[in-house]
N, C-alpha and C positions, 0 to 999 in steps of 0.2 A: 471501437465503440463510439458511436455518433447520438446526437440527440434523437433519431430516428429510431434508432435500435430502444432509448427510452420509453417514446410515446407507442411503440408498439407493444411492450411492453407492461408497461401501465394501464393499458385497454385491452390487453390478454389477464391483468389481473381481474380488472373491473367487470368483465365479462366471462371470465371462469370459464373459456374456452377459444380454441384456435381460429373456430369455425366463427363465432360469434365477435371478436375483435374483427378480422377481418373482412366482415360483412359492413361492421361500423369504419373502419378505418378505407375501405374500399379499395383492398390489396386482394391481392389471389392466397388462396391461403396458404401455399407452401412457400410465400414471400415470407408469413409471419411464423411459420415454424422456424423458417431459414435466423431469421433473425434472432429469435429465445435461443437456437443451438447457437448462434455466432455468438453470443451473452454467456452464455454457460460456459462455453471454450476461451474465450476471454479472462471470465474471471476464475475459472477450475473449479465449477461448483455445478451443483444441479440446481434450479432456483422452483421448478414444480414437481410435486409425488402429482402420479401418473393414476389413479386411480380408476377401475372401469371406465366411463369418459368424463369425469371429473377431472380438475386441474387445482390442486391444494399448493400453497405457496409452501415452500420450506420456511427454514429460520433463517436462510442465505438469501433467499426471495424476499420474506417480509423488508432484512434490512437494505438489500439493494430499494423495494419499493419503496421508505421511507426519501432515501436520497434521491430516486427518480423524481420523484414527486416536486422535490425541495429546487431540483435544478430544471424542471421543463418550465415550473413556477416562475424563477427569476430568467431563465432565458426570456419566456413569454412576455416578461418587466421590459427587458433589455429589448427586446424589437419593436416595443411600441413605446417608449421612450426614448429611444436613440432615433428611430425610422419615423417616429410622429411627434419631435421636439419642439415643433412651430405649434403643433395643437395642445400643447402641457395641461393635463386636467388631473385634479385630485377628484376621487370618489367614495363616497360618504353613505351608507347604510346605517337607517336607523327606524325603530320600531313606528309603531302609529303614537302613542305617548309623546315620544321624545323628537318626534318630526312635528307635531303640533306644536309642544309646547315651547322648545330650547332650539332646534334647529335654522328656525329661520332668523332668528338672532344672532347665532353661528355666520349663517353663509352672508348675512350683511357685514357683519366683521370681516368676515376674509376677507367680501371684496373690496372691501376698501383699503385692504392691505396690499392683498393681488390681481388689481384690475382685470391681467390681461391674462389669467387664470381660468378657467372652466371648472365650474364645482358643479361634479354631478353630484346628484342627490337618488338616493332611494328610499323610499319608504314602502316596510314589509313587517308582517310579526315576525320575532323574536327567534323564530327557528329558522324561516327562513332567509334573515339577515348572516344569521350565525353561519350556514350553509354556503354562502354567498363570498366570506369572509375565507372560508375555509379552501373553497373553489378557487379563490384568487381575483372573484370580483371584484372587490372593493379594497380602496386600500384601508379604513378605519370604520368603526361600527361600533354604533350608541343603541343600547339594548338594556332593558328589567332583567331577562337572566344571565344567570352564570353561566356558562358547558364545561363540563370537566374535562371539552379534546384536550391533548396535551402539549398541541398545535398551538392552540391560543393564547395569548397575554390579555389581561383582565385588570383594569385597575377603576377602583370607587372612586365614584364623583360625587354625587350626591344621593341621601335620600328620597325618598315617596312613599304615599301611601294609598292607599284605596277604602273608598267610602262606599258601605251599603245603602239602597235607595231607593224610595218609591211615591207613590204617586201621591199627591194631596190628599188630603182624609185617608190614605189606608187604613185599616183597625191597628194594625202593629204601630200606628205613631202613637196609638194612644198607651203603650206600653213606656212611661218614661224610666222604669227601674233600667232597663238596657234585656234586648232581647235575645234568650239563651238558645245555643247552636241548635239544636232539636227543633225550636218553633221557628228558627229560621229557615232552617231545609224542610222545613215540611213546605213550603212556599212554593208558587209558581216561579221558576228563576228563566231569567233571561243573562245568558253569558258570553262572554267574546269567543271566537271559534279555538280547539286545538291547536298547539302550535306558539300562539300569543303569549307573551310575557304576562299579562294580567292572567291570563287562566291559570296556568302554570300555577300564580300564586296561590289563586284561587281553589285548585284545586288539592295542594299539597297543606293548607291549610287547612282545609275540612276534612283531608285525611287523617290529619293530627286531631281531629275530634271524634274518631274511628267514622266520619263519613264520605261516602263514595258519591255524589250529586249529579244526573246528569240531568242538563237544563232542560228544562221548556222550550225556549229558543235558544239558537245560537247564531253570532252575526259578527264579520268581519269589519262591525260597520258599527263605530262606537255613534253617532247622532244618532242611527236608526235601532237603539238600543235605548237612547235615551229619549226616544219618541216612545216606544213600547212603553217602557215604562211609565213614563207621564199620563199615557191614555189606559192606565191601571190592569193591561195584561200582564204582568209581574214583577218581580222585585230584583234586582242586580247590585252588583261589584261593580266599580269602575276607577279609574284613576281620579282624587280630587283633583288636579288638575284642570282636566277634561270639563267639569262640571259647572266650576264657577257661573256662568252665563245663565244657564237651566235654571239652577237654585236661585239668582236672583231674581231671576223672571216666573219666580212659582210656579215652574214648570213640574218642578220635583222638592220630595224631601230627603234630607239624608235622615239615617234609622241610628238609633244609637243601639250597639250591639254589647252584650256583655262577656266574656271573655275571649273573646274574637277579634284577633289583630292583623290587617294586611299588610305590615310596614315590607319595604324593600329598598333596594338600590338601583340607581343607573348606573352603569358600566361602561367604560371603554374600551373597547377590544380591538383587539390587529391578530395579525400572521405575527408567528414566533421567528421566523424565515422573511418576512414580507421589507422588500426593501421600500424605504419609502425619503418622501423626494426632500425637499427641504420647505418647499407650500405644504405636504401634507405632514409635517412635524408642525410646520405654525398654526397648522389646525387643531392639531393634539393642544398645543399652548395655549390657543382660546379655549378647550372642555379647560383645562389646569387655571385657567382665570376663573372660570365661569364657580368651578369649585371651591376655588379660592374666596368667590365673594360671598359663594354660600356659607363658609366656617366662619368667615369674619360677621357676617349678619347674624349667625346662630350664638354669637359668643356675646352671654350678657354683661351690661354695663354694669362694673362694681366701682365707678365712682360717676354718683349720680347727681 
């Protein structure tokens, strides 16, 4: 049984057929039959039911795939850390929020810790960070949601929250009691696209108010959502964060909303399997400061 016998494997799962691995993996296809039976005989087990031309993993398949998975993973660590040790780089995924706001403060940190380090960086929504994480991309990932793979480690760093928002004069500013879920969905909304940690909230939120919303517009493009809105085509969600700038420039107003909450969390996530180097734990170390000085700034002074 060689790492060969795995990765063909693994792309006979992925593609639910013999004919269809082999086309991607650019083997003849009774190479890749050849290999599933040398797997089977190996371990004394069947690992696919045979169905009309379907291929269903067993319960002997699922768990070999689970260790396939775990060992082509660190193999693929192991040849481009051992084979590319002169080029050592840690990589970092993280949402559009948390690449705005926290990130670049981040990788000025490290580099003055690890000059001679390469920090890549990516910034993508939330889903497909998390996808990214999961694939073996990146070694650590700063993200708004949670995923319940059972892949992932997940730890809170700090909170955030999200402010509703619209253009100068709308009629709703003039509502100061706080404006109730129904007069708000009845709005033209503009929202950040499927996918994004801000939606995600956004939209499991207004489920919790039995509403189902689909926007006006949608845009991967938090500025060009908060142009929309300033120039009075409709009203959004967005990270306060994001905003400061806008709001002081009377660009926009925030809307005070009455029992409607967007609070959340930033997260850090890894591989549960993901080996990672000793730069990319002192990265971990700076989110653990950065968190750190959030609980210490949130703790009020009782002797004053």
């Amino acid at each position: 049984m060689t790492i060969r016998h795995l990765r063909i494997f693994t792309e006979v799962c992925a593609c639910k057929s013999v004919t269809g691995a082999a086309k991607k993996l650019y083997l003849a296809q009774p190479s890749v039959s050849l290999a599933i039976r040398e797997l089977e005989n190996h371990y004394g087990v069947k690992l696919f039911d045979r169905i009309a031309r379907r291929l269903d993993l067993t319960e002997a398949g699922q768990r070999l795939l689970a260790y396939a998975t775990q060992i082509i993973a660190l193999f693929d660590d192991m040849e481009r850390d051992v084979g590319q040790f002169d080029g050592q780089r840690v990589s970092i995924a993280t949402s559009l929020t948390i690449g705005t706001c926290l990130l670049p403060s981040l990788a000025r940190q490290f580099s003055r810790i690890h000059p001679e380090i390469e920090l890549h960086a990516m910034i993508e929504n939330s889903e497909r960070v998390i996808e990214g994480v999961l694939s073996n991309h990146y070694d650590l990932a700063l993200v708004e949601a949670v995923s319940d793979e059972p892949q992932l480690l997940a730890e809170q760093l700090m909170p955030d929250e999200l402010a509703a928002i619209c253009s100068p004069g709308h009629p709703l500013l003039l509502n100061k009691a706080g404006i109730c879920a129904e007069d708000f969905a009845a709005q033209r909304i503009i929202m950040r696209e499927k996918g994004s940690g801000t939606r995600e909230l956004f939209d499991s939120v207004m489920l919790v108010h039995n509403m189902k919303i689909k926007p006006f517009w949608e845009s991967a493009n938090t500025q060009a959502i908060i142009a929309a809105v300033s120039a009075g085509i409709g009203i959004s969600v967005l990270p306060e964060r994001l905003l400061s700038e806008a709001l002081a420039e009377g660009k926009i107003c925030k809307l005070h909303l009455s029992g409607i909450s967007f609070k959340r969390s930033f997260y850090l996530i890894r591989h549960r399997n993901k080996y990672l180097s000793p730069a990319a734990m002192d990265f971990m170390g700076l989110c653990y400061n950065l968190r750190k000085e959030k609980e210490e700034k949130d703790v009020p002074d009782l002797n004053p």
